[in-house]
VOMIVO-810192 format. One record per residue (C-alpha): x, y, z; residue in three letters. Coordinates in steps of 0.05 Angstrom, whole numbers, plus 5000, padded with zeros to 4 digits. Example, Ala and Ser with C-alpha at 12.3 -4.5 7.8 and 13.67 -1.06 7.14 Angstrom:
BEGIN
524649105156ALA
527349795143SER
This chain:
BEGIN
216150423897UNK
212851023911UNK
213451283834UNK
210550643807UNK
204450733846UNK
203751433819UNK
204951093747UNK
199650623763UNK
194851213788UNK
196251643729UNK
194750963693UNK
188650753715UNK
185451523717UNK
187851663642UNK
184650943631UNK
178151153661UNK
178751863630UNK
179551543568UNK
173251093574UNK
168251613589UNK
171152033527UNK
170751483493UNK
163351293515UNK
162252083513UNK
163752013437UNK
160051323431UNK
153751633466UNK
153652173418UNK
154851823357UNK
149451353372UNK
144551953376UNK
148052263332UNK
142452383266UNK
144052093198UNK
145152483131UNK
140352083093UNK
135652563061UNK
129552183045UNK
125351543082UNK
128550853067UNK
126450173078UNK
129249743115UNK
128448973111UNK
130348503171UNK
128447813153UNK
126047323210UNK
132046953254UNK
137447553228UNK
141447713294UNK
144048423309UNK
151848303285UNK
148748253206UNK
142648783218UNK
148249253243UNK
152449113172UNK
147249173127UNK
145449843162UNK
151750123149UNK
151449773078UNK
145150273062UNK
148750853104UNK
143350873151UNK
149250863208UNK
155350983210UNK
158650533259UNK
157349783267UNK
160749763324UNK
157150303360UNK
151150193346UNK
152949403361UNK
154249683430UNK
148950183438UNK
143749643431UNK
146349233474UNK
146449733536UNK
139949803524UNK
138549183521UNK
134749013464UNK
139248663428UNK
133848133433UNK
128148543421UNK
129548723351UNK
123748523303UNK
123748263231UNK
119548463188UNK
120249183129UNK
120849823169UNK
120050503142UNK
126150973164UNK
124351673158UNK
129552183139UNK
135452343186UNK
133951823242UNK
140251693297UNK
142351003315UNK
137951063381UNK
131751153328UNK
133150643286UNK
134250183349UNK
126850393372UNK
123750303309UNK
125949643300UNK
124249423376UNK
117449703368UNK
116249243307UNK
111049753275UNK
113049373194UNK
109949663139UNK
103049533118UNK
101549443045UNK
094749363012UNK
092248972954UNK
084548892942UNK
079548362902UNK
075048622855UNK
068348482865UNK
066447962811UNK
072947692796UNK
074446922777UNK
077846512818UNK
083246572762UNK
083547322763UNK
084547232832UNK
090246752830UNK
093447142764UNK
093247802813UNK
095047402873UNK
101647132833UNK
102747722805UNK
104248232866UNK
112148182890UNK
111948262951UNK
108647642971UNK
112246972975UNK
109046242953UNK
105846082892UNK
098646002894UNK
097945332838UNK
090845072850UNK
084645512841UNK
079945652904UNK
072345502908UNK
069145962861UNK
064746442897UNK
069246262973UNK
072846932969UNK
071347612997UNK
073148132952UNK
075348772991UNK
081749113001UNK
086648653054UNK
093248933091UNK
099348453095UNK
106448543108UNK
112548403065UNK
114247683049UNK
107247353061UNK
104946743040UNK
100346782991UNK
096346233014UNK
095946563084UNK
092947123047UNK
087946593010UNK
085446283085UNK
084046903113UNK
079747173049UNK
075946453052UNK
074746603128UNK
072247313113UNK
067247113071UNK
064646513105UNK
064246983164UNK
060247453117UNK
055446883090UNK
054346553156UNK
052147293184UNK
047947513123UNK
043846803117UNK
040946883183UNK
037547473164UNK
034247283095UNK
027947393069UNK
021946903082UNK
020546483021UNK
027246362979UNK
027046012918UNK
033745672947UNK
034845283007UNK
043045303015UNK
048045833030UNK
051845612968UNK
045645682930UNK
045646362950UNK
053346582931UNK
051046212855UNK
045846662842UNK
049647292881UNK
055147112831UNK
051047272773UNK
048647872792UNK
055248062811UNK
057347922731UNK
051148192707UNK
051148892728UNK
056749342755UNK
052149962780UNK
050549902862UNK
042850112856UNK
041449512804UNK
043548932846UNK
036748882883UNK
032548992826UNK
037248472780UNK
036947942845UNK
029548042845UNK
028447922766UNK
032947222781UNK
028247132841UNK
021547182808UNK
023646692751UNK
026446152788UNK
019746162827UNK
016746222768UNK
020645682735UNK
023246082681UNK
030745882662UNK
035246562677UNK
037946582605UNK
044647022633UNK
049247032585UNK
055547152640UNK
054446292667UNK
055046162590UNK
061146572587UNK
063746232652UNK
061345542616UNK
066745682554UNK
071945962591UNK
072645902669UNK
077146602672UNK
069746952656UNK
070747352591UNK
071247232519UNK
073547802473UNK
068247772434UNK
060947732438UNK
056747082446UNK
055146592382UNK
047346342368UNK
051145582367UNK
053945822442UNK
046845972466UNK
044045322440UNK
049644892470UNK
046044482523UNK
052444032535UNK
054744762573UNK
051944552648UNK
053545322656UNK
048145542602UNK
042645812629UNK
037945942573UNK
038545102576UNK
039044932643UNK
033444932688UNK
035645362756UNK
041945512781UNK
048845302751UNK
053044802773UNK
056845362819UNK
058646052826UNK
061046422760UNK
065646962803UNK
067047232880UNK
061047562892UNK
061248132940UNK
056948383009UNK
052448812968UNK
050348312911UNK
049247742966UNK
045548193005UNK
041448392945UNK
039747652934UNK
038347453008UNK
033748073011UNK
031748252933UNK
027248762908UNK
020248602912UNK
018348822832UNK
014248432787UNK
019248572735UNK
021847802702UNK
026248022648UNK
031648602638UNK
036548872577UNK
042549302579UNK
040050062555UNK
046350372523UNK
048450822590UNK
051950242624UNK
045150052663UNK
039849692652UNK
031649712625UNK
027049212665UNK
020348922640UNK
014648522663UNK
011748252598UNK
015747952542UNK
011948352492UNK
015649042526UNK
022448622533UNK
022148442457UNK
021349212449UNK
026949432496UNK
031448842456UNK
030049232397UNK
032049862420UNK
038249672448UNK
039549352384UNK
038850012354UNK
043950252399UNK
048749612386UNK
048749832310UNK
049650572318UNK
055850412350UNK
058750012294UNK
């Protein structure tokens, strides 16, 4: 009797002796760094429990032990707290790492950005285009609704989600800007506002001109001169906003265009593009100049004029400059 219990003893120590070894060699292995050379990423998609995160970390080598690190997170107890979402691993991480990262939930942030001036179909083509996001976009939005700046979203987005909160950003945007307009508008609506924005978005691409083109617009809608842009009877033709060619005399006499503005009195029907802050500032607050008419001068910019006489003039030269280049 006497030797069994010493059996048993001998038993239950090498047992125990056994165990911490064994969670001696666990512990280590789960803090143990990796031989992976360069970052990774890592995708968890939402509602993926620990038992298939752990196999398709030691799929892409990022561990080396299901089991261990199965039971590592578990006696620390996160295996709830893991988050979904695309992590970046950087190089040699241990189990414990990887096991913080993905509790912390820090994903990765990508970035696309809106042009200033770009169509509702731009937007939409680029929108459709970027692989990362999920959900296809199939109806246009509002033209002129959009803010176009640079947004951060994470893997797998919708791209609708993406949509709302550009529509929110620049309502936001409007909604702030109206309230401090100038006295004495030619316009009485917001929306007015983000139509004529939106050509002077399309009709210049330098900063410092925005004011000075808004103000030109200005002065002949008070004046009651049609805008004559040639960007709304672009827009009119084709709704993505550019032809690959140049306008034809039967295209600039079309009055059944409702986007033609050298036959439409005021403003078109709606915007032309996604205007951004600085033209709608420019048009809530314009240049005060005397200036009604402008052409393009050959340097990417523009000449402005008060009198037709000088615009006929500054048509001619840029004419000049139109032929040279043939």
């Amino acid at each position: 009797m006497q030797g069994i219990r010493k059996y048993i003893i001998l038993l239950i120590a090498g047992s125990a002796a056994f165990a911490v070894l064994f969670f001696y060699l666990g512990y280590r292995t789960f803090h143990a760094a990796n031989d992976i050379e360069n970052e990774s990423v890592f995708y968890v998609p939402s509602g993926q429990g620990l038992i298939r995160t752990a196999r398709l970390l030691h799929e892409a080598n990022l561990i080396s032990n299901q089991n261990i690190f199965k039971a590592g997170v578990m006696l620390k107890g996160s295996e709830r707290n893991l988050k979904a979402g695309e992590f970046l691993f950087p190089a040699h991480l241990s189990m414990n790492d990887i096991t913080e990262i993905l509790v912390k939930g820090e994903v990765i942030q990508h970035k696309l950005t809106i042009v200033e001036g770009w169509t509702s179909w731009q937007i939409v083509d680029y929108l459709n285009s970027v692989e990362n996001l999920s959900g296809e976009i199939e109806e246009l939005p509002l033209e002129g609704s959009i803010m176009p700046e640079s947004y951060h979203y994470t893997y797998n987005t919708n791209r609708s989600e993406i949509l709302i909160r550009m529509r929110l950003n620049q309502q936001a945007l409007v909604d702030q800007l109206w309230l401090n307009r100038a006295d004495d508008l030619p316009f009485n609506t917001a929306e007015e506002a983000i139509i004529l924005a939106s050509i002077v978005e399309r009709e210049t691409g330098l900063a410092h001109e925005r004011p000075h083109i808004a103000g030109v617009f200005i002065n002949r809608l008070r004046r009651s001169i049609r805008l004559q842009s040639d960007p709304t009877i672009i827009y009119g033709i084709d709704p993505k906003g550019f032809l690959d060619r140049g306008l034809r005399r039967s295209e600039i006499e079309d009055k059944t265009n409702p986007y033609n503005t050298y036959q439409i009195d005021r403003l078109p029907p709606t915007a032309i593009a996604h205007p951004g802050r600085a033209s709608i500032e420019a048009v809530l607050n314009p240049m005060q100049t005397n200036d009604v008419y402008f052409v393009a001068d050959g340097t990417g910019g523009h000449v402005f004029s008060e009198t037709l006489s000088q615009h006929k003039k500054n048509v001619a030269l840029w004419r000049k400059i139109e032929d040279s280049r043939k």
